[in-house]
VEXMIMAR-957832 format. One record per atom (N, C-alpha, C): residue in one letter; x, y, z. Coordinates in steps of 0.001 Angstrom, whole numbers, padded with zeros to 6 digits, always signed. Layout:
AXYZ/...
This chain:
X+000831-001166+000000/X+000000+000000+000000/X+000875+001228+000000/X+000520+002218-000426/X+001405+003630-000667/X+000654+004364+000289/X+001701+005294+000776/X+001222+005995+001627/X+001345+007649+000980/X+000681+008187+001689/X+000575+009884+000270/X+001286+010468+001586/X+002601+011387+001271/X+003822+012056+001958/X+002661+013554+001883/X+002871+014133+002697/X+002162+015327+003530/X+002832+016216+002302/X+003612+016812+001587/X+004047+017036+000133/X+003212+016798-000322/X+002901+015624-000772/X+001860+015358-002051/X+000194+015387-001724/X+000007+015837-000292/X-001451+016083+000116/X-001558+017287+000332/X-000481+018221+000462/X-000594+019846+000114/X-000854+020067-001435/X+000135+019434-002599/X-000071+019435-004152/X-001913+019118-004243/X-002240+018459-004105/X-003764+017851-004355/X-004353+018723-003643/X-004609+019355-002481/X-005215+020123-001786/X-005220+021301-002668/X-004317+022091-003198/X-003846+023417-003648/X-004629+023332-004890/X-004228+021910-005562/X-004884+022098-007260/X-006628+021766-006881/X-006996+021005-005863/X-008245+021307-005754/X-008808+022654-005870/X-008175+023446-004989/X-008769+025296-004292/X-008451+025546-005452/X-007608+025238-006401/X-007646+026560-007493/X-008574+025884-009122/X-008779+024647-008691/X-009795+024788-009739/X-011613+025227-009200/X-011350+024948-008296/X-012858+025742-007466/X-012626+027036-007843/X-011090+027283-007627/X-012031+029145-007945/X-011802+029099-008965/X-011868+028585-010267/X-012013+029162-011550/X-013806+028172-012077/X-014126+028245-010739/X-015551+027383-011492/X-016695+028721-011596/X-017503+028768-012599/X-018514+029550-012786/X-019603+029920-011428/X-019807+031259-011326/X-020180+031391-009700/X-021736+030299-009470/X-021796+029992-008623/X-023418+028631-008651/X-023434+027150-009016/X-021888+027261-009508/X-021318+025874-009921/X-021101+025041-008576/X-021216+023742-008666/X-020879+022803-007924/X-019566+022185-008098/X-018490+021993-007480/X-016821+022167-007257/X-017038+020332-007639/X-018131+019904-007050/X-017929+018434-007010/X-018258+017867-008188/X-018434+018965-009510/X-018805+017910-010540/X-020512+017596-010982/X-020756+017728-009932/X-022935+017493-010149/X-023464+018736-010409/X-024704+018854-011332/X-025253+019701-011967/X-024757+021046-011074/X-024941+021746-011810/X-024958+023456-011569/X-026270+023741-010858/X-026064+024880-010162/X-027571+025588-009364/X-026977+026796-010243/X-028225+027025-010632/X-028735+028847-011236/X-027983+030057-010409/X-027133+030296-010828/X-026293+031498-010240/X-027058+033022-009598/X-026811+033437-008974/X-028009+034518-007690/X-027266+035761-008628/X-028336+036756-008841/X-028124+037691-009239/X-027401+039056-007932/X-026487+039436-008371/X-025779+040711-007241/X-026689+041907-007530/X-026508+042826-006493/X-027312+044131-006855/X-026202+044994-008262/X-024825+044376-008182/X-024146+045045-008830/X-023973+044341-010364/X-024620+043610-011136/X-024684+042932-012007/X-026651+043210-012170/X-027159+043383-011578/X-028341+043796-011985/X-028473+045782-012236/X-027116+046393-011736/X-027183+047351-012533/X-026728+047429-013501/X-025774+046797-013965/X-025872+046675-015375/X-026140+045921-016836/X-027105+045868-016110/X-028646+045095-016659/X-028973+046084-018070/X-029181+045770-018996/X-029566+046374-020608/X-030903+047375-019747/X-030838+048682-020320/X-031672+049557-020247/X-032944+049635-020669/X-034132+049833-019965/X-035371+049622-020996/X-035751+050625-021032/X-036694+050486-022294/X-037364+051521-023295/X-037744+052477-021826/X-037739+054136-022142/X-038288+054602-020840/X-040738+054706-021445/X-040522+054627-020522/X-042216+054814-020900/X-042476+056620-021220/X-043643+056733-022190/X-043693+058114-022679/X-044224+059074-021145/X-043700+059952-021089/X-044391+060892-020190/X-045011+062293-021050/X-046468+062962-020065/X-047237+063927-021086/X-048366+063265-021845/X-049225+064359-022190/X-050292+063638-022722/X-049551+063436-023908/X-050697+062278-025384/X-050365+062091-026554/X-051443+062377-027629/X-050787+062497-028561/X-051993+063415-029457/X-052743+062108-029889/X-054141+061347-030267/X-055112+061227-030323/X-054498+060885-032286/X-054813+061657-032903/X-054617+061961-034576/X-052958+062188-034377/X-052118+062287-034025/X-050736+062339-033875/X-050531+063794-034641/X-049719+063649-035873/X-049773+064947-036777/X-050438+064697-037861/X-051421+064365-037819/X-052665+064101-038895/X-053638+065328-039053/X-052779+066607-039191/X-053617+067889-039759/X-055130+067668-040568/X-054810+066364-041627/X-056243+066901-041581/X-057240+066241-041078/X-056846+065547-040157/X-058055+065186-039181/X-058959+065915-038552/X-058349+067680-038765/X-059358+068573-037996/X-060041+069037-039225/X-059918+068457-040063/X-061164+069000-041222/X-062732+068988-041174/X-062541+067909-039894/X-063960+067568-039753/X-064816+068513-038734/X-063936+068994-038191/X-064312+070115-036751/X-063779+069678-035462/X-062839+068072-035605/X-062758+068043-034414/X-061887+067148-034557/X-060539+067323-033629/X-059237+066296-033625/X-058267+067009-032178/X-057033+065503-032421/X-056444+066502-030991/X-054890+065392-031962/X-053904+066479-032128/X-052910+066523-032577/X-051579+067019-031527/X-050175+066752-032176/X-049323+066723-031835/X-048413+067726-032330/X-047779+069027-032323/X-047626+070424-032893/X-046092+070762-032751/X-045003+070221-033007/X-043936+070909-033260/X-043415+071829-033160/X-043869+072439-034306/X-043570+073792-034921/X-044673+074548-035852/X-044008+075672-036212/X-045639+076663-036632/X-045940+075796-037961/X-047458+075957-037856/X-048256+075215-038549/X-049586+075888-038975/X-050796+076084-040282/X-051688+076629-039843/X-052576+075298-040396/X-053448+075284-038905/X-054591+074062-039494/X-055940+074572-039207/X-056847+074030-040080/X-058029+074155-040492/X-058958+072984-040182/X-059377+073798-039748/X-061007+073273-038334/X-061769+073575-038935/X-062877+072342-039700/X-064130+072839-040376/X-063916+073958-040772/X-064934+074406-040748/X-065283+076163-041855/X-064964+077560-040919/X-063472+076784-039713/X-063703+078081-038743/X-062632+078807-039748/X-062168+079838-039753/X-060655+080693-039653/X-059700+079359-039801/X-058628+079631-040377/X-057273+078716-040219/X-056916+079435-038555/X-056152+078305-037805/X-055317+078551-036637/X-053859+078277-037015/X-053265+079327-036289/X-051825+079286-036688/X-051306+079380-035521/X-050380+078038-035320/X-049677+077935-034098/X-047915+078344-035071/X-047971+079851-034178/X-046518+080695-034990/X-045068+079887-034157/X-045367+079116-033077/X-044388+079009-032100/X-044957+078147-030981/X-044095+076865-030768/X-044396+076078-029898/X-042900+076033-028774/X-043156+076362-027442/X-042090+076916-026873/X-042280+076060-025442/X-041332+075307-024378/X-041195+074552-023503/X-042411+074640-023010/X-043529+075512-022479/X-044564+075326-021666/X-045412+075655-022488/X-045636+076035-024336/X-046838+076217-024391/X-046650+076594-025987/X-047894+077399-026299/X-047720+077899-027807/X-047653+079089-028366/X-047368+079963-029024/X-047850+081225-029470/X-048793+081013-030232/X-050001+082105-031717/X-050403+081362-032422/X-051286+082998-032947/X-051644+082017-033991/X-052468+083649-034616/X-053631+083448-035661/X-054853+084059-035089/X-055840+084159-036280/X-056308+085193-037146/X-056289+084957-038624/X-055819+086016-039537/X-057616+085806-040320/X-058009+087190-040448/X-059538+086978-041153/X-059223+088300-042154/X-059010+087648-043454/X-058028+088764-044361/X-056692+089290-044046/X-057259+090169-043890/X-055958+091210-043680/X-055191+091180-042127/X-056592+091256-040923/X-056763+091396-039633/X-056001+089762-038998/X-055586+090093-038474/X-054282+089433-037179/X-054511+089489-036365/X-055126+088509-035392/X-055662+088510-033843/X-054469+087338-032954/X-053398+087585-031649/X-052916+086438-032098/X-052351+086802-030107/X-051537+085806-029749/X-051059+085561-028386/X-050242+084444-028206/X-050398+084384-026838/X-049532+083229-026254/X-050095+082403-025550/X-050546+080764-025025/X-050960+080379-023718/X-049605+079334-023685/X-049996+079304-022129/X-048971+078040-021378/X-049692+077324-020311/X-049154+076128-020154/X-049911+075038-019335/X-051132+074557-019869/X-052098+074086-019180/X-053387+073775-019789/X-054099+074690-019612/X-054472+074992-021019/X-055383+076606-021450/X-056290+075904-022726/X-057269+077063-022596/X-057980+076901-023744/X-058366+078653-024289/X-058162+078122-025228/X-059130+079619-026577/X-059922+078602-027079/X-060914+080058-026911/X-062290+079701-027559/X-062616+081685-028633/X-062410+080824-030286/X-062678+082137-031062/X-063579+081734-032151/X-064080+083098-032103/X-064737+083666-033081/X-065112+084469-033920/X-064576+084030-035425/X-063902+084811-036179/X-062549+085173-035937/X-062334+086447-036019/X-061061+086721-035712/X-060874+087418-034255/X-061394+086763-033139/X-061358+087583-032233/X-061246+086026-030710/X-061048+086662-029413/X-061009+084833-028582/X-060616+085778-027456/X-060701+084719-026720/X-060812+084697-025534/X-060067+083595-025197/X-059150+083676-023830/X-058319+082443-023120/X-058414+082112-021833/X-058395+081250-021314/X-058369+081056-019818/X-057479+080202-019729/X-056302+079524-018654/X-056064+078630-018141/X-055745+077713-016847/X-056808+077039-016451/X-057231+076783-015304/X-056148+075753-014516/X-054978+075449-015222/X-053789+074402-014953/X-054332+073153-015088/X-055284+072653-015108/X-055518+070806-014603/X-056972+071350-016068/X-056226+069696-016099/X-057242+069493-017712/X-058844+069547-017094/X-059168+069482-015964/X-060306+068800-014858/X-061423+070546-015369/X-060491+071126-015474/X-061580+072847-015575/X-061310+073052-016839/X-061251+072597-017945/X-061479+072512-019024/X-062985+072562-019570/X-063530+073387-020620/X-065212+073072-020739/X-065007+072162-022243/X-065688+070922-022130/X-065357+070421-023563/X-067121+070744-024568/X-067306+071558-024337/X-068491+072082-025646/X-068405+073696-025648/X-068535+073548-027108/X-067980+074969-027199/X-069524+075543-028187/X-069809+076823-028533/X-070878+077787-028088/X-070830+076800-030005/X-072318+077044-030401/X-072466+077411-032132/X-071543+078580-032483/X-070936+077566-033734/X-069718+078666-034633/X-068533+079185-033745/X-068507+078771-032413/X-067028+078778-031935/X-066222+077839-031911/X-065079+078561-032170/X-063715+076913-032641/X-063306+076961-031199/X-063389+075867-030284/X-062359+075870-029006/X-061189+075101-029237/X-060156+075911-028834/X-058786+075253-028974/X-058344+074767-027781/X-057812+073790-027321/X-057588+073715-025626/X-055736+072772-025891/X-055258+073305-025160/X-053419+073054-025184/X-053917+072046-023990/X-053380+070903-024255/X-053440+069907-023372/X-051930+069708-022088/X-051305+070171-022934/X-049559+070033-022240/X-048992+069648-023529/X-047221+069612-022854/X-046449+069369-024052/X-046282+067881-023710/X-045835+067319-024819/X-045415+065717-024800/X-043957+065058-024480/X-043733+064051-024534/X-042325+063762-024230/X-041794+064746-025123/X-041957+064408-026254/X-041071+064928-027390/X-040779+066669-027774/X-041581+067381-026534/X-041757+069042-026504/X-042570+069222-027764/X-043660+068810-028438/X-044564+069017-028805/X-045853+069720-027928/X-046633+070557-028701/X-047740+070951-027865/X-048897+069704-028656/X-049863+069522-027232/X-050725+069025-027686/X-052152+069201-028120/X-052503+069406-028629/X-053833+070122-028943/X-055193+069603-029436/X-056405+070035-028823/X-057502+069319-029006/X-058415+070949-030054/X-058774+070369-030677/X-059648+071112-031382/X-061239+070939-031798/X-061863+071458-031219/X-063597+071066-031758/X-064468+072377-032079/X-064871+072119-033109/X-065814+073192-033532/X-066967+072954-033288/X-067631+074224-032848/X-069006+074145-032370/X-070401+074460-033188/
């Protein structure tokens, strides 16, 4: 019988420990199946990034201008644009700016025109309006008088678009 010299049971001991630590973390050293490796808090931060979700309202008709042909749509506004709401006046949004819009209604010659921010609404007729904005979509009036166009700025969107609902009355 051979006897193993305290030398050669340090060698075997040593090459054991160092193939354990090169085993995959959750691995079993002895050879039998693997257990599912535990996720660290520091390997779950760098975890692939997900899509972020949209914040802000979203336009309804997106930029589908002529969806307000009919008298009534709610769009997504960029930049200056003039769209046409049924048989009101064209609306001209001259300027869409971090909290809101500029914009202008032209009946010939005559130029009626302003600014709102936050959640506001104009309500015009002809070339002439009126604005309020009550902050929370909640004081919003959604019917607007015979032959008035109400315009109501919903907020801006992720994308710093204004959003806008339009219905003719």
């Amino acid at each position: 019988m051979r006897h193993i010299t305290a030398r050669t049971a340090l060698a075997l001991l040593a090459a054991a420990a160092l193939s354990a630590c090169g085993a995959e973390p959750g691995a079993d050293p002895s050879g039998d199946a693997a257990t599912e490796p535990e996720t660290t808090a520091a390997e779950t931060s760098q975890a692939e990034p997900t899509e972020a979700e949209p914040t802000g309202p979203l336009a309804a008709d997106g930029t589908d201008y002529a969806a307000c042909e009919d008298g009534a749509c709610e769009v997504a506004v960029a930049e200056p644009v003039d769209i046409e709401v049924g048989d009101a006046l064209p609306f001209s949004v001259t300027a869409v700016t971090d909290e809101g819009i500029e914009f202008a209604i032209v009946d010939g010659g005559a130029s009626v025109g302003g600014s709102v921010n936050g959640i506001c609404e104009i309500r015009a007729v002809g070339a002439s309006f009126q604005s309020q904005c009550p902050g929370d979509v909640s004081g919003l009036d959604d019917e607007p008088a015979a032959g008035e166009l109400l315009v109501q700025l919903l907020g801006i969107d992720a994308d710093g678009a204004a959003v806008l609902r339009f219905t003719l009355g």
